[in-house]
C-alpha positions as CSV (number, residue, x, y, z in Angstrom):
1,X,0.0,0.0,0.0
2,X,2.7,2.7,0.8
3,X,4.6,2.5,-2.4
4,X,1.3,2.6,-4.3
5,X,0.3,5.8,-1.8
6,X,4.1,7.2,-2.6
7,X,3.5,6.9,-6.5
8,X,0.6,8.4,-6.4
9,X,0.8,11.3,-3.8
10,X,0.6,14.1,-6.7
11,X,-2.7,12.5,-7.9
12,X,-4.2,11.7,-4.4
13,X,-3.5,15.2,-3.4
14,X,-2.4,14.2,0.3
15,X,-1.9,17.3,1.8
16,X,-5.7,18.9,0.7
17,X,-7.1,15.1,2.1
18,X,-4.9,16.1,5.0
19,X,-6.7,19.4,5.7
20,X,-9.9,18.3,5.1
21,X,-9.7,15.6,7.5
22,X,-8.5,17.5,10.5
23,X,-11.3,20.0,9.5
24,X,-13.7,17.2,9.6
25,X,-12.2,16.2,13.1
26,X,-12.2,19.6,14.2
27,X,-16.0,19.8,13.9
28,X,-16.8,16.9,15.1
29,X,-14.9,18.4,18.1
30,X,-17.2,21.8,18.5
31,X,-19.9,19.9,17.6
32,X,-19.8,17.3,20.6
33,X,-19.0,21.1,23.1
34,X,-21.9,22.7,21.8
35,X,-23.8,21.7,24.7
36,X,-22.0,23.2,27.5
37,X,-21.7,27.0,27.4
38,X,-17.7,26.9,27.7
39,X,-17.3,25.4,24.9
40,X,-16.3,22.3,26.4
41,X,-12.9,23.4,27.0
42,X,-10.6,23.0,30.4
43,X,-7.3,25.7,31.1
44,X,-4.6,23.9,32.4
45,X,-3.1,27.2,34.4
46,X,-4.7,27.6,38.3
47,X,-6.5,31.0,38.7
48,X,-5.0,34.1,39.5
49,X,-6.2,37.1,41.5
50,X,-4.3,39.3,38.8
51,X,-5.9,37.2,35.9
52,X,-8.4,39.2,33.4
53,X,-11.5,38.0,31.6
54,X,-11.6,39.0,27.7
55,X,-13.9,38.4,25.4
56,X,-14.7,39.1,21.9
57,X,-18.0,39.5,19.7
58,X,-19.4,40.2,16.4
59,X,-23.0,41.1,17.9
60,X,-23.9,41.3,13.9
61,X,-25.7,44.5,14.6
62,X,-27.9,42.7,17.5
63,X,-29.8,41.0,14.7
64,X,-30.0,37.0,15.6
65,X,-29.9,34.2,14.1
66,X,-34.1,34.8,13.9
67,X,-33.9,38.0,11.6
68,X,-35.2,39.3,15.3
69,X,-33.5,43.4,16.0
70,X,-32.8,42.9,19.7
71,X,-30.5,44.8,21.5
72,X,-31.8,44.2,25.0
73,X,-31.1,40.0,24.0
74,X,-27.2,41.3,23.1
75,X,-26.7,43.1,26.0
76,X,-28.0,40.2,27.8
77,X,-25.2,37.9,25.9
78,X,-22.6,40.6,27.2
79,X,-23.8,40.5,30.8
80,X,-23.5,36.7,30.8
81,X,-20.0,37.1,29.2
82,X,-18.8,38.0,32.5
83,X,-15.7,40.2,30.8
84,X,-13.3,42.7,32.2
85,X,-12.5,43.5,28.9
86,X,-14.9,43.6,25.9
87,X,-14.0,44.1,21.9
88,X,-17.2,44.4,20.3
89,X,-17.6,44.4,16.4
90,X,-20.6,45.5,14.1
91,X,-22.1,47.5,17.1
92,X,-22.8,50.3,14.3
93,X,-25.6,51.3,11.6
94,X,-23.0,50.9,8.7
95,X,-25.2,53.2,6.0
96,X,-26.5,56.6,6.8
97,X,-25.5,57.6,10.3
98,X,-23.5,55.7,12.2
99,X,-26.4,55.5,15.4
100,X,-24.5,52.8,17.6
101,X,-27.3,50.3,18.2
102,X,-26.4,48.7,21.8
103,X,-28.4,49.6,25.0
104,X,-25.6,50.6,26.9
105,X,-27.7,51.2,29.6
106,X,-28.5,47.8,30.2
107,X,-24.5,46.4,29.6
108,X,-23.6,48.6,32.3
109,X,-26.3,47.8,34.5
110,X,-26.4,44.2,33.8
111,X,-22.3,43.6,33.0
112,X,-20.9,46.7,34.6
113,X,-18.8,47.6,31.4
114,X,-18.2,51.1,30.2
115,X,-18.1,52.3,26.5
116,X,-14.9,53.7,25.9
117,X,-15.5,56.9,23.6
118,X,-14.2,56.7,19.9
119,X,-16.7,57.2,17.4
120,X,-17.3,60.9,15.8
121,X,-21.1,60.5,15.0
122,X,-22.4,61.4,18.2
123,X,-24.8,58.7,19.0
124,X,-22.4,56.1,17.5
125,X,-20.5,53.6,19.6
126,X,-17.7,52.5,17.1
127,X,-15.1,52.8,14.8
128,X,-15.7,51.1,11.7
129,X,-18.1,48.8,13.5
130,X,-15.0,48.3,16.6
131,X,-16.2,49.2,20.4
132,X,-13.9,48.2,23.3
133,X,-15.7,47.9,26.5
134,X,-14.0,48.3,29.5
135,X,-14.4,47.0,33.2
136,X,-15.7,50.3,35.1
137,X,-12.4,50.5,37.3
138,X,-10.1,50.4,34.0
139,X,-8.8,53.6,32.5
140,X,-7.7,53.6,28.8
141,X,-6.1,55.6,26.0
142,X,-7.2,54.5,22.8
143,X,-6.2,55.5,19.2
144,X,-8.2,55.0,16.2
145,X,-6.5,52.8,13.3
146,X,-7.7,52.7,9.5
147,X,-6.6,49.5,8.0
148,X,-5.8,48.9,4.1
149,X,-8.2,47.2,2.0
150,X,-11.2,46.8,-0.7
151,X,-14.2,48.0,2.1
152,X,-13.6,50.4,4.9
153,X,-12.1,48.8,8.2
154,X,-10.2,49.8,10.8
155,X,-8.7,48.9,14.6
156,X,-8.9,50.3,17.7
157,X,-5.1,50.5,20.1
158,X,-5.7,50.9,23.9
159,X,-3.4,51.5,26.5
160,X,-5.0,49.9,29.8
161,X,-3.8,51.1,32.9
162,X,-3.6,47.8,35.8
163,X,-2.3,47.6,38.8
164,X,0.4,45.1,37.1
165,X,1.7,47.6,34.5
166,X,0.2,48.7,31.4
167,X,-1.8,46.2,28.7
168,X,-2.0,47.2,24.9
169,X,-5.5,45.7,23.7
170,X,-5.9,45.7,19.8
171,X,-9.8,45.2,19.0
172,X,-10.2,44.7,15.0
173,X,-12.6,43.5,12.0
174,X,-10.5,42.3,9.0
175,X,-11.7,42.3,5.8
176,X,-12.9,39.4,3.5
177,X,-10.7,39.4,0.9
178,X,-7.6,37.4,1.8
179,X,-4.8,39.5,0.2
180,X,-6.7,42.4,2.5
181,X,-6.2,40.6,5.5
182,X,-2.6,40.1,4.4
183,X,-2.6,44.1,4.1
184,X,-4.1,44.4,7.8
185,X,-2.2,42.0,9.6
186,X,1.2,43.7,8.2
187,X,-0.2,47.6,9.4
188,X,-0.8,45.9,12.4
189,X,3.0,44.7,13.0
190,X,4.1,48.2,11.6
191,X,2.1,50.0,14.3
192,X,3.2,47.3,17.5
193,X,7.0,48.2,15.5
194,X,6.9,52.0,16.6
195,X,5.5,51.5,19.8
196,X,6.6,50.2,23.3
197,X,7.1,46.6,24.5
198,X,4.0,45.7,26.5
199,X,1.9,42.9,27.2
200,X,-0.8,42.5,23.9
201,X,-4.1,41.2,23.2
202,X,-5.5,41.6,20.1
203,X,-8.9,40.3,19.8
204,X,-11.8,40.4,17.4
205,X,-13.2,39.2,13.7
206,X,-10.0,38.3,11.8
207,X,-12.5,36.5,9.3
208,X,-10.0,33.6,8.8
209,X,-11.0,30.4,8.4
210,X,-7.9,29.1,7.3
211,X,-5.2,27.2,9.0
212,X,-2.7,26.4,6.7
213,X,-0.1,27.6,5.4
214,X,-2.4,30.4,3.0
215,X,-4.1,31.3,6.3
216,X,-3.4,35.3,5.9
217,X,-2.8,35.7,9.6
218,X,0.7,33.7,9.3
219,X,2.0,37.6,9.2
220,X,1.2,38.2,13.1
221,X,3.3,35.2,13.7
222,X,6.0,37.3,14.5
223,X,4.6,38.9,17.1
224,X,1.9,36.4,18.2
225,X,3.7,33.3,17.7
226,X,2.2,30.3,15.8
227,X,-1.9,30.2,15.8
228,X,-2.9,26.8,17.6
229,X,-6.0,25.5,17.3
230,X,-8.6,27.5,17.9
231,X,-12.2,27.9,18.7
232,X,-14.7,27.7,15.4
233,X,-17.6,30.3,16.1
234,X,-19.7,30.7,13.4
235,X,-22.2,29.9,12.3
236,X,-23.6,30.3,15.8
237,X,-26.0,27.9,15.8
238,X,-23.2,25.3,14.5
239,X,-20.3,26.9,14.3
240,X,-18.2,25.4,12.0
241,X,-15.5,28.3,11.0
242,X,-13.2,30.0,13.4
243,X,-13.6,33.4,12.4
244,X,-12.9,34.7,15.5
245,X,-9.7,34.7,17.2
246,X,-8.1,35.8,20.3
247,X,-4.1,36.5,20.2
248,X,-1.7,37.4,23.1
249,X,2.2,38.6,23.4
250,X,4.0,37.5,25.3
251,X,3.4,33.8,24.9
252,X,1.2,32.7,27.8
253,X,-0.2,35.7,28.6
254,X,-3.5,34.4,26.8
255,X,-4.7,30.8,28.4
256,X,-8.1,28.9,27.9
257,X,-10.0,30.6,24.8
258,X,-12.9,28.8,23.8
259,X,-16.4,30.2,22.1
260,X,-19.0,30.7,24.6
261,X,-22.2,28.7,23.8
262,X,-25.1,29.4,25.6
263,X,-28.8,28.5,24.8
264,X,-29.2,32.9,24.1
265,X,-25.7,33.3,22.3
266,X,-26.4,30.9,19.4
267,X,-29.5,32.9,18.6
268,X,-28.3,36.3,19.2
269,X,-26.0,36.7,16.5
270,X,-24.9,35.0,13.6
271,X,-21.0,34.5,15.7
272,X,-20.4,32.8,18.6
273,X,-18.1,35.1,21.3
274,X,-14.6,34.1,22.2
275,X,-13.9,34.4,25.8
276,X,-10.0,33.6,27.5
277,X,-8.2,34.3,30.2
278,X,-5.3,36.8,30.6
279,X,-2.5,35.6,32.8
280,X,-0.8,38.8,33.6
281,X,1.1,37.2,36.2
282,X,3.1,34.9,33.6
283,X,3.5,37.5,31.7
284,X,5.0,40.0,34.2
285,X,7.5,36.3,35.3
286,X,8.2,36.5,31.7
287,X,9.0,40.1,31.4
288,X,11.3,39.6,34.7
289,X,13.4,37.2,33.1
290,X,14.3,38.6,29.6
């Protein structure tokens, strides 16, 4: 069998078979999770009292997976979320003004999160669709990136003030085109290039579904290291792409992502959110011993 398999590798197109059998595993994987809310994974790191919750959503406008307009059901997600810190994407009208459409009076009330302030229309919550959300405690300086590409997208760069140091948190929707993505993945390096070394999440729609070696986010490698497997989150209902993605610098400083699955979140948008732990305690160990 193996010399036939060798002689014929070209033709049997191994490496494609490859793929699409880990794929195929892959799903099986979510699919068998998608009856526990954590997504069925465990984080092999104890707790910390200096860890952070993040989390990451593309609330698609708060229009579900029913055709249903229901920001009270998003903000409802959000408070079950449980975050310290929150990138939200699509949290804009996207023609005409830019009216944010979340009822920020309920996420506060109900998840104690803050919008921090970046959009110029002045009932809009975002830029380009991007909101960070921020425990109400945390303090932030945030500047507004436009990112290369076919449609209008950009990122949002804050500096968060803890009691460990400062965390840079990078909150951004790529584009669909692939050689866009390229484009906004190598602005991104250029901008973490001119600034100062910190401990870096960047979290949000990266709109990647592949893992391979065409996967446009291979250029954050540098920074981010090599993307391991990672949680698929849409569709919501059966998620079956991992869109979504949650990165961290150094390595370790993000631990335990996984889509969050509850009975409301697979009918609230048409993504699943990404939630993970930040361990700010390895990385400040890490940072020690460079």
């Amino acid at each position: 069998m193996k010399p036939f398999v060798a002689r014929h590798a070209a033709r049997l197109r191994l490496p494609q078979i490859t793929g699409a059998a880990q794929r195929l595993r892959d799903f099986v994987r979510d699919l068998r999770a998608l009856g526990r809310p954590d997504g069925g994974a465990t984080d092999p790191h104890p707790p910390h009292p200096s860890d952070l919750r993040v989390a990451s959503w593309n609330l698609h406008k708060c229009v579900g997976a029913d055709g249903r307009f229901d920001p009270h059901r998003s903000a409802a997600v959000i408070a079950e979320l449980g975050a310290d810190i929150l990138a939200l994407q699509e949290v804009d009208k996207r023609f005409g003004r830019r009216d944010g459409l979340l009822d920020l009076a309920a996420v506060h009330r109900n998840a104690g999160l803050k919008l921090v302030p970046v959009s110029d229309a002045p009932a809009g919550h975002g830029w380009h669709g991007n909101a960070l959300l921020l425990r109400e405690d945390l303090t932030a300086r945030v500047q507004r990136i436009r990112l290369p590409g076919a449609e209008p997208r950009g990122a949002l760069v804050a500096e968060v003030d803890l009691p460990q140091g400062r965390l840079r948190v990078i909150a951004a929707h790529f584009g669909l085109l692939r050689r866009c993505r390229t484009r906004q993945g190598h602005a991104i390096l250029r901008l973490l290039a001119e600034g100062e070394d910190m401990p870096t999440v960047m979290l949000g729609d990266l709109n990647e579904w592949n893992h391979g070696p065409r996967s446009s986010l291979r250029v954050l490698e540098p920074v981010f290291g090599a993307a391991g497997p990672t949680p698929a989150s849409f569709p919501a209902a059966v998620p079956v792409l991992a869109l979504d993605r949650i990165l961290g610098r150094p390595d370790g400083l993000v631990s335990g992502v996984r889509a969050y699955a509850s009975p409301l979140a697979r009918i609230a948008s048409d993504h699943l959110p990404l939630i993970a732990r930040l361990r700010l305690d390895a990385a400040a160990g890490r940072a020690a011993g460079a």
